[in-house]
Every structure is written in C-alpha cells, then in structure tokens.
C-alpha positions in Angstrom: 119.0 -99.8 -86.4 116.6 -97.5 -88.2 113.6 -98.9 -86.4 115.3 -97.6 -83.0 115.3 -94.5 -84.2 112.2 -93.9 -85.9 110.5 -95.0 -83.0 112.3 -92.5 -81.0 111.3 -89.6 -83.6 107.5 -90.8 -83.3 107.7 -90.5 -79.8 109.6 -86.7 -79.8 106.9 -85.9 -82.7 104.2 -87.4 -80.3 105.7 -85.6 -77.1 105.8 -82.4 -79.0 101.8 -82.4 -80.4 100.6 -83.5 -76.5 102.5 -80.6 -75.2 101.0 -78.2 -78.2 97.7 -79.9 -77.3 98.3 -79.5 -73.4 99.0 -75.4 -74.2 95.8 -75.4 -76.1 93.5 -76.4 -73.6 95.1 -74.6 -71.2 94.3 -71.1 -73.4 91.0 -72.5 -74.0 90.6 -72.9 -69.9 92.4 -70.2 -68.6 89.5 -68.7 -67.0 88.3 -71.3 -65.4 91.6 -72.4 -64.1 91.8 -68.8 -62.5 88.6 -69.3 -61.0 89.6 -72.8 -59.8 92.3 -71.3 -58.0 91.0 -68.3 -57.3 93.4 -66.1 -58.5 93.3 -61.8 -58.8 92.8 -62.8 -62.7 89.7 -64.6 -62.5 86.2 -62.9 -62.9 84.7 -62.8 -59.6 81.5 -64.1 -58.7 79.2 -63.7 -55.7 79.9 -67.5 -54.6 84.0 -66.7 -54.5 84.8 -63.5 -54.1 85.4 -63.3 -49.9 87.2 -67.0 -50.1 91.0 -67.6 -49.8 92.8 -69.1 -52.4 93.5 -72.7 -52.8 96.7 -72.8 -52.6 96.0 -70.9 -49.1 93.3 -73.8 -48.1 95.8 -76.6 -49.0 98.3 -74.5 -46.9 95.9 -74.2 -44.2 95.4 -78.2 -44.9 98.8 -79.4 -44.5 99.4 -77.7 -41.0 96.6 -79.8 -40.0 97.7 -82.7 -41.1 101.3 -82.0 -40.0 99.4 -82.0 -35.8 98.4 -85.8 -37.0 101.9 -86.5 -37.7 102.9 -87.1 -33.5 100.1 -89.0 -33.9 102.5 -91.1 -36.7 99.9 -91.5 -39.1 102.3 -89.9 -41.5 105.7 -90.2 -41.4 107.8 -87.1 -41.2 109.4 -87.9 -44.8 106.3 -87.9 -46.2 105.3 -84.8 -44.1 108.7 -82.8 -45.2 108.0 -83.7 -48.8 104.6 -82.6 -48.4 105.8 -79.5 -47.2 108.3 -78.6 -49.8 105.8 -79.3 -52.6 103.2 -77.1 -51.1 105.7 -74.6 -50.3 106.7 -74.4 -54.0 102.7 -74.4 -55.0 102.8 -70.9 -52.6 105.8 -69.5 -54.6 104.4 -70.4 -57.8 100.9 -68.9 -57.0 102.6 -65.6 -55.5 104.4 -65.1 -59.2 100.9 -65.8 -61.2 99.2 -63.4 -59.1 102.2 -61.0 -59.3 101.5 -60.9 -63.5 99.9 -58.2 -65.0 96.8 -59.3 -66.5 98.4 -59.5 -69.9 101.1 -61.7 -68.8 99.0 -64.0 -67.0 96.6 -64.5 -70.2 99.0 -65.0 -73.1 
C-alpha cells in the first residue's frame, strides 16, 4: 500500500510547514497580539493603558452570563465547560505575563 503511506507523509510534511507557518506569523505579530490582550509586554498606548486585560473582561463576561443560567438559557454543562476553559485562559495569561520580556518574545 505505498499510496497509504505517502499520503500519510504529505499530510505530516503538510502539518509540519502550517505549524512552521503558524510560528512565523505569530513572531511577525507578537506585538500586536500583546496589545490585543493587553499584556505587561505590549507597548502601551494612551487608548489601553488604564483597561483590564481580556482575559479579565471575558472573566468578568462569563459571571454574567453564569446569573442567566437560572434563567436556563444555558445549560449548566455548557456553563461548567465554559468555566473551565476560561479558567485555563486565566492560568495561561498569569504565566505569559509572569515571563521576562525575553522569554515572552522569542
């Protein structure tokens, strides 16, 4: 079955160049992603410098829409998921901003 198989090394090859592709425009946007998320590591501007975080606003979100849940427009599965992904968003953001600039730009 060789056609099995070099269709499975196309598709590593081809996973392999969208993830080099993916780490290149990430290095190419670092900034901007900083500012997007308004991390310690982005330049701060006028506009941004006195607002939270997004990952604090999406925080500040989900509490809200966890008060709509005993109104049962969202289930509590959904609502407990919800919870646990933006909890690890939190952890994740606390480590970026916990790197020394260095770290957070290579």
């Amino acid at each position: 079955m060789p056609s099995l198989r070099l269709t499975s090394d196309l598709t590593n090859k081809s996973d392999k160049n969208i993830d080099v592709l993916v780490e290149e425009m990430i290095a190419l946007n670092r900034g901007r992603i900083f500012s997007r998320l308004r991390s310690r590591h982005a330049k701060r501007s006028i506009r941004n410098h006195d607002k939270p975080s997004i990952v604090v606003q999406l925080a500040d979100a989900v509490l809200v829409v966890s008060a709509l849940s005993t109104l049962r427009l969202i289930s509590k599965v959904n609502l407990k998921s919800l919870h646990a992904e933006v909890e690890e968003l939190q952890r994740l953001f606390r480590q970026l901003e916990a790197m020394t600039e260095e770290q957070a730009r290579s």
